[in-house]
C-alpha positions as CSV (number, residue, x, y, z in Angstrom):
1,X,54.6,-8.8,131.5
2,X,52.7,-9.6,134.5
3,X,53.3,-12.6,137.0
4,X,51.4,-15.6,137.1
5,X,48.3,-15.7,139.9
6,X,48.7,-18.1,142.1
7,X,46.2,-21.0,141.8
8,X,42.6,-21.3,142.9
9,X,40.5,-23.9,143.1
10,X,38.0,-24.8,140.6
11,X,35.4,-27.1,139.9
12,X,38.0,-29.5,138.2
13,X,40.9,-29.4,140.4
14,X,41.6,-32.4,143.0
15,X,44.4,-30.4,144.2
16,X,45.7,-27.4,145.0
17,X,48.9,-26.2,146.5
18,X,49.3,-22.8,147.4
19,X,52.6,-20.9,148.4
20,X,53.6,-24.4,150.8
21,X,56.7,-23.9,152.8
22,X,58.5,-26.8,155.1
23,X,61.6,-25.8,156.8
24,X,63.4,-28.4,159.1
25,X,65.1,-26.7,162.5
26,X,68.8,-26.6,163.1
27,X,69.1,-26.4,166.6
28,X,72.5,-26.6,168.7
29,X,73.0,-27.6,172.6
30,X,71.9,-30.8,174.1
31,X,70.0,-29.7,177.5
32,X,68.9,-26.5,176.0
33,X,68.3,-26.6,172.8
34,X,68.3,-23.3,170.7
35,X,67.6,-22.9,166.6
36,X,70.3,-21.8,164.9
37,X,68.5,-21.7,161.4
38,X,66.9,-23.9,159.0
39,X,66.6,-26.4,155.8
40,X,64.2,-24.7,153.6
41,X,63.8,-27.9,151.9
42,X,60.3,-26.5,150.0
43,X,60.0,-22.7,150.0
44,X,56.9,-21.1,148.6
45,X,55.4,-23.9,146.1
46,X,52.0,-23.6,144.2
47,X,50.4,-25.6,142.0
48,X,46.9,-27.3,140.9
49,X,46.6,-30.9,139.9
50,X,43.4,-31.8,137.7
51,X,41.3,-34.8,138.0
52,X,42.4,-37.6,135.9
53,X,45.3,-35.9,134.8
54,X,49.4,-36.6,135.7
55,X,51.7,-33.7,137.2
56,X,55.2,-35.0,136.6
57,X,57.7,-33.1,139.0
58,X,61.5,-33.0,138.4
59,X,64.7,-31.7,139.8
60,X,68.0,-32.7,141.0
61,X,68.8,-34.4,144.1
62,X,68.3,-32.2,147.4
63,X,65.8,-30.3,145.6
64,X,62.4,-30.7,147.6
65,X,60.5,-33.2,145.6
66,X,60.1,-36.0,148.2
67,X,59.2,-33.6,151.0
68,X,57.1,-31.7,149.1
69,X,55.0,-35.2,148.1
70,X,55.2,-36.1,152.1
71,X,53.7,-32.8,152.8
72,X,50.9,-33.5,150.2
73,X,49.9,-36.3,151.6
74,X,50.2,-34.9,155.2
75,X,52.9,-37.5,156.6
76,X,55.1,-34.0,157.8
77,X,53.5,-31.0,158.6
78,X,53.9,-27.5,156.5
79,X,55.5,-24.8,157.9
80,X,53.9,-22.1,156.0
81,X,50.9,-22.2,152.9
82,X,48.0,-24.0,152.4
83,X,47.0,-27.5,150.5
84,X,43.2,-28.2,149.6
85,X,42.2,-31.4,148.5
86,X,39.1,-32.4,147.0
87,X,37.5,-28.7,147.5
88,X,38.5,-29.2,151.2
89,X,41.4,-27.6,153.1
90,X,43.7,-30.2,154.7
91,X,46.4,-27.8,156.0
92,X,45.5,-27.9,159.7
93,X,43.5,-31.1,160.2
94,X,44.4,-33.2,162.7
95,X,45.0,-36.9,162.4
96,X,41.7,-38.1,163.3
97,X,39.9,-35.0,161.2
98,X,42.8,-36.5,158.4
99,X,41.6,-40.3,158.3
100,X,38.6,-40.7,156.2
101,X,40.5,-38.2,153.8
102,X,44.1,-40.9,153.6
103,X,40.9,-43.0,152.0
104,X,41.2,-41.0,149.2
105,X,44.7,-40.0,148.6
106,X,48.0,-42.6,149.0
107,X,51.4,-43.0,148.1
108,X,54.0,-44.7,146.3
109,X,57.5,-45.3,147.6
110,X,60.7,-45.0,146.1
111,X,62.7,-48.4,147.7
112,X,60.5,-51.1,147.1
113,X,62.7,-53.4,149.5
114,X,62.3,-50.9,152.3
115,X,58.8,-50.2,151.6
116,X,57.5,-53.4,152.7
117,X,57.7,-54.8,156.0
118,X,59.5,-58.3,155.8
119,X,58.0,-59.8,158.3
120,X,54.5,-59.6,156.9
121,X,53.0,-61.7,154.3
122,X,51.7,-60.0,151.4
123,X,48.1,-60.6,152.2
124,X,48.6,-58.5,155.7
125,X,50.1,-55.4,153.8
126,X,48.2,-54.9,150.8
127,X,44.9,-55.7,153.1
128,X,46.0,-53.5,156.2
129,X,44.8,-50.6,154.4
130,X,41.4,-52.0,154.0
131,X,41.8,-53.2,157.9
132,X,42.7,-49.8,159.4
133,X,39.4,-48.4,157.8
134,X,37.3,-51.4,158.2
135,X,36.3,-52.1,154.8
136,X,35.3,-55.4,154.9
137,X,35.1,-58.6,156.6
138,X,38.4,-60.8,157.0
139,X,37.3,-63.4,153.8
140,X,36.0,-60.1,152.2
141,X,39.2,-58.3,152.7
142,X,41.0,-61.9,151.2
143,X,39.2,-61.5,148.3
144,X,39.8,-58.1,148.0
145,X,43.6,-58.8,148.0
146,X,43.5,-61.5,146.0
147,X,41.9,-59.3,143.6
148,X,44.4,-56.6,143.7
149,X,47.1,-59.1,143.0
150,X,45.7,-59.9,139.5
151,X,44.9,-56.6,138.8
152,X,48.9,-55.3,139.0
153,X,50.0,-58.5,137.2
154,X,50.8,-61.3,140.1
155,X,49.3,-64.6,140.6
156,X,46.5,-64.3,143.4
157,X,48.2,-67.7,145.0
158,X,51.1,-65.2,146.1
159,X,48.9,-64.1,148.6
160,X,51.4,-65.7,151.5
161,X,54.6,-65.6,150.4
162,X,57.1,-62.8,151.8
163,X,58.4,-59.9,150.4
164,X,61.7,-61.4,150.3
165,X,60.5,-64.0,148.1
166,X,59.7,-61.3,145.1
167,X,61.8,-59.7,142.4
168,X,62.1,-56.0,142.6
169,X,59.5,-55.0,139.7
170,X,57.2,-57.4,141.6
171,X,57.8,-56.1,145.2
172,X,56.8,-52.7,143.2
173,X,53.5,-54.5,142.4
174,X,52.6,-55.3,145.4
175,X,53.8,-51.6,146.5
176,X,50.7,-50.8,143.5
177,X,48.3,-53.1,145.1
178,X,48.6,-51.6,148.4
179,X,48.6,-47.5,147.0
180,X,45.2,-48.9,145.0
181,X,43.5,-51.0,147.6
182,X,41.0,-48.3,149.5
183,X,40.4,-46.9,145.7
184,X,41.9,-43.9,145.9
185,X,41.4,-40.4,144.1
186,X,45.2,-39.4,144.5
187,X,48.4,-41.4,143.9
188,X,51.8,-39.8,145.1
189,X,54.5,-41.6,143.1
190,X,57.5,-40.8,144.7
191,X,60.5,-42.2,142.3
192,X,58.4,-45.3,142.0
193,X,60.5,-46.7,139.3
194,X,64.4,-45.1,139.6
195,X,65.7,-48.7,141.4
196,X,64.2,-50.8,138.9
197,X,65.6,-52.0,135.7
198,X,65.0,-50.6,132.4
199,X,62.5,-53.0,131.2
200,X,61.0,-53.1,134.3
201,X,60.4,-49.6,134.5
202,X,58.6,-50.0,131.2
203,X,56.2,-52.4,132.7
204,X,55.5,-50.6,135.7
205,X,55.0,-47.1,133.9
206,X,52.0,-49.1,131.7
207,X,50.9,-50.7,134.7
208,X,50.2,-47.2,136.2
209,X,49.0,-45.5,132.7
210,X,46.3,-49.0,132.9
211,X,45.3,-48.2,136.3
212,X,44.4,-44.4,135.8
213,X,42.9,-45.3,132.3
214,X,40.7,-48.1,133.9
215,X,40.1,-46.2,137.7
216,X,40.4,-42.3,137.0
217,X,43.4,-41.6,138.8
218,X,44.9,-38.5,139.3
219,X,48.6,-39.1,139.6
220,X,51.6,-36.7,141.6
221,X,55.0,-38.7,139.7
222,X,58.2,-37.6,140.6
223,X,61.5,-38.6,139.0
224,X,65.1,-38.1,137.5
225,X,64.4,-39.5,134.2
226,X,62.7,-37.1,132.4
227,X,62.3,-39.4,129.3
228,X,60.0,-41.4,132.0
229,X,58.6,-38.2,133.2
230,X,57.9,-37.5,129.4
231,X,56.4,-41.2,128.8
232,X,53.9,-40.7,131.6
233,X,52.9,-36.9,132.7
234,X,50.5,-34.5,131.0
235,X,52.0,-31.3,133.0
236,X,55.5,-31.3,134.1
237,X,56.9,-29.0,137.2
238,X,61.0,-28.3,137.3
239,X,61.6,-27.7,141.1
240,X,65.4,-26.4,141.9
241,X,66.5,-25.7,145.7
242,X,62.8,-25.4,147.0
243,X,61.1,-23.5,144.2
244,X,59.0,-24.3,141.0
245,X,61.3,-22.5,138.3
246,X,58.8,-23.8,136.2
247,X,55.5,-25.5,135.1
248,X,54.0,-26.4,131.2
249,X,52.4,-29.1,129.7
250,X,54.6,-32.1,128.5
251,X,55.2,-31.0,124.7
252,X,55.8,-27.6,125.5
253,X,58.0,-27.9,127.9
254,X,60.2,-30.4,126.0
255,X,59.5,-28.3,122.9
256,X,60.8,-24.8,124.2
257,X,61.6,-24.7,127.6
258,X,62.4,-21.3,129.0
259,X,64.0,-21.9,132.3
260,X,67.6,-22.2,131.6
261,X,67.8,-24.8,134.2
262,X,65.2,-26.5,132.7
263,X,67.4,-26.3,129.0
264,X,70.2,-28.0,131.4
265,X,68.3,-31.0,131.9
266,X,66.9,-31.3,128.7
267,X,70.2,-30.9,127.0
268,X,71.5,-34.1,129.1
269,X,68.5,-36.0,127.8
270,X,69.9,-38.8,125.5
271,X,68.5,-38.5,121.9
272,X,67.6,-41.8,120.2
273,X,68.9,-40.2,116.6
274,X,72.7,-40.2,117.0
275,X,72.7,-37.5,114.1
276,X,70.9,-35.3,116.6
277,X,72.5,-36.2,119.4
278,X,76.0,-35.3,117.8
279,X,75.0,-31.8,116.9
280,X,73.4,-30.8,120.2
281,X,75.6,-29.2,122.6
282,X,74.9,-30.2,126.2
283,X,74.6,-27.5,128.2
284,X,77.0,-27.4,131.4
285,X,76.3,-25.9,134.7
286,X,79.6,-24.5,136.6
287,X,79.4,-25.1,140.0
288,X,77.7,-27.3,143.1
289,X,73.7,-27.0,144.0
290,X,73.7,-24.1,147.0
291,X,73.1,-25.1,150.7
292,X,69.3,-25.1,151.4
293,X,70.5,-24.0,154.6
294,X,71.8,-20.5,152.9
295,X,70.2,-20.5,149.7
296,X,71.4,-17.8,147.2
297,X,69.2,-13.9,146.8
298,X,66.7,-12.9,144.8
299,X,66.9,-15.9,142.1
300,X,68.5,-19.2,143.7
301,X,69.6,-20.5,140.3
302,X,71.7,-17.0,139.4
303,X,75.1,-18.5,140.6
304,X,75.1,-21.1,138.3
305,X,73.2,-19.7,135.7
306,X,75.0,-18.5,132.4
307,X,72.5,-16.0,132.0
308,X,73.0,-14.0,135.3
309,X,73.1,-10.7,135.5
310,X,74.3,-8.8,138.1
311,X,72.7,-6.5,139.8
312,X,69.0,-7.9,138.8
313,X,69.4,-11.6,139.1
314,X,71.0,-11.5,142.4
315,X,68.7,-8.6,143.4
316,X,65.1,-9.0,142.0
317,X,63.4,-12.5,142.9
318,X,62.0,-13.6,139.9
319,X,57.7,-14.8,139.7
320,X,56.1,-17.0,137.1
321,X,56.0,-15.0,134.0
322,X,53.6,-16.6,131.6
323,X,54.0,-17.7,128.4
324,X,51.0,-18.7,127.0
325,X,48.9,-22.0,127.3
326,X,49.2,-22.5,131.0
327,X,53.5,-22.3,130.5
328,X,54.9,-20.2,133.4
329,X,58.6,-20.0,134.1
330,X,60.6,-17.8,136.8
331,X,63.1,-16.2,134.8
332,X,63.3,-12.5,134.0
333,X,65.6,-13.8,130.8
334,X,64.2,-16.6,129.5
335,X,66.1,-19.2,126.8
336,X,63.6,-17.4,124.0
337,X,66.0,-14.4,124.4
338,X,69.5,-16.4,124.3
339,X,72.2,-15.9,123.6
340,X,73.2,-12.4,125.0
341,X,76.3,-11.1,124.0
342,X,78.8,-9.9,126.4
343,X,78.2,-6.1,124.9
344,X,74.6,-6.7,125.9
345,X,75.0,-8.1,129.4
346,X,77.3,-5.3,130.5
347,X,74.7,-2.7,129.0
348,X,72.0,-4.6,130.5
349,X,73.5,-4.3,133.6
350,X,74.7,-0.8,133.6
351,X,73.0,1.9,136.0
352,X,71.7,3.6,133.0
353,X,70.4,1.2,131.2
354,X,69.4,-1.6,134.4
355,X,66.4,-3.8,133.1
356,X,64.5,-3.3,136.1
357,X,63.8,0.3,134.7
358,X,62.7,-1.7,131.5
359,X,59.9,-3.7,130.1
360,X,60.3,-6.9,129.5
361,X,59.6,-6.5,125.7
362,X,62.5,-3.9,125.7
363,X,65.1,-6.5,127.5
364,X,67.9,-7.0,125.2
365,X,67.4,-9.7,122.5
């Protein structure tokens, strides 16, 4: 089986991410400083994003997600890869060439405590936007902002209170208002609902399903919960340690994923049916998440993987094998082929019989 092209852009792609790296120096000295190596933070993502559609991208802790969103939307520079927006390439414009383009594509932020500047009124930050690209006059931009409010569900009278005077869900509003005030093509949602309640998550995840419904948005949503990620995306993307392991559209992926790191996380998923829940084993991963600094061979998720083989895992880097309806997953033993008995691993991974020498429809069963 072949490996999975990496994306082009068509007609009805806003985005597309190809092969984007960002490593952050480690350097050692004070006067002279020399690198010593690096955090490959994001190594060698790809990916296309539709218009009016929702990407949902998952992954533990430490995994990339948040730089790779940052890099998107050009607040750090890439170290390696390209990123075209809008049938336009973005990678190497400069921050005045960048400007009209931030028009079209904003973000979302995680904290929405530290996301807003306590000192301003709520007026001043959802209209500075609208300021910085001089859209409108001051009792224009008001308006505008007044508008806004009512739109993501506050009272337009809030207009000069301060952040500190706001609930959490609320501040996250406001956090809306701004992302949706130059009327945007792209919205980054970077965790935009993990330090809010339960309920209020719910409120803010229909908020966002409104906006796009009523506006056209094209949404990036990143997040832990996948059940959220479930509620709200239309593809999904499972990042571990810098890398898309793998990328299908929300029912397939739930229905048979074939990343075994991707089984991981859906096996800690709580099930509403208790029934169910009792008879599904959860599926345990030995071990701690490798150093991004060192990052294991060939396939980063091999020492923690309870399909590893040696000598192929640890040697052969894995690509996105496809699967069929736009479901690509970087494992050369995917979860359709599980369990392997210990007979068949060590004849897999015999010098006789190594699967590198095999086709994939030959691999052991």
């Amino acid at each position: 089986m072949e490996a999975a092209q990496a994306p082009e852009a068509r007609g009805d792609e806003l985005l597309v991410v190809n092969d984007v790296k960002k490593y952050f120096p480690i350097t050692r000295g004070i006067i002279f400083q020399k690198q010593i190596g690096s955090v490959q933070a994001v190594d060698g993502v790809s990916f296309s994003v539709k218009k009016g559609e929702t990407l949902g991208i998952v992954g533990e802790s430490g995994c990339g997600k948040s730089t790779l969103a940052r890099c998107i939307v050009k607040l750090l520079d890439t170290t390696g890869g390209g990123i075209s927006f809008d049938g336009r390439d973005i990678t190497k414009l400069s921050r005045t060439a960048m400007r009209p383009i931030r028009r079209e594509m904003t973000m979302i932020f995680q904290d929405p405590y530290a996301s807003l500047n306590p000192r301003k009124r709520v007026g001043f930050i959802i209209g500075e936007p609208l300021e910085v690209h001089n859209l409108g006059s001051s009792s224009e931009i008001k308006m505008r902002v007044q508008e806004l409010l009512e739109v993501v569900g506050l009272n337009p009278e809030h207009y000069n209170r301060f952040p500190h005077e706001f609930s959490g869900g609320q501040r996250q509003r406001i956090g809306v208002a701004r992302a949706l005030a130059v009327n945007p093509k792209l919205i980054v949602c970077d965790e935009p609902v993990s330090a809010l309640d339960v309920s209020v998550q719910a409120q803010i995840l229909n908020l966002l399903k409104d906006l796009q419904d009523d506006f056209g948005l094209t949404y990036i949503f990143i997040a832990h919960d996948l059940n959220v990620v479930r509620h709200i995306s239309d593809r999904v993307l499972v990042m571990y340690l810098g890398k898309v392991v793998e990328i299908a559209s929300r029912d397939l992926l739930y229905a048979e994923p074939k990343h075994p790191y991707t089984g991981a996380l859906l096996s800690a998923v709580p099930i509403a049916n208790p029934a169910l829940g009792r008879k599904r084993e959860p599926i345990v991963l030995e071990g701690d998440v490798p150093s991004p600094v060192n990052p294991p061979s060939a396939c980063h998720f091999h020492p923690r993987c309870p399909r590893f083989v040696q000598g192929h895992c640890d040697v052969e880097e894995p690509p996105l094998y496809p699967f069929g309806n736009g479901h690509v997953a970087a494992c050369h033993y995917p979860l359709e082929r599980w369990p392997m008995s210990a007979d068949e691993i060590r004849r897999a991974s015999s010098p006789v019989q190594s699967p590198s020498s095999q086709s994939r429809e030959e691999l052991p069963a």
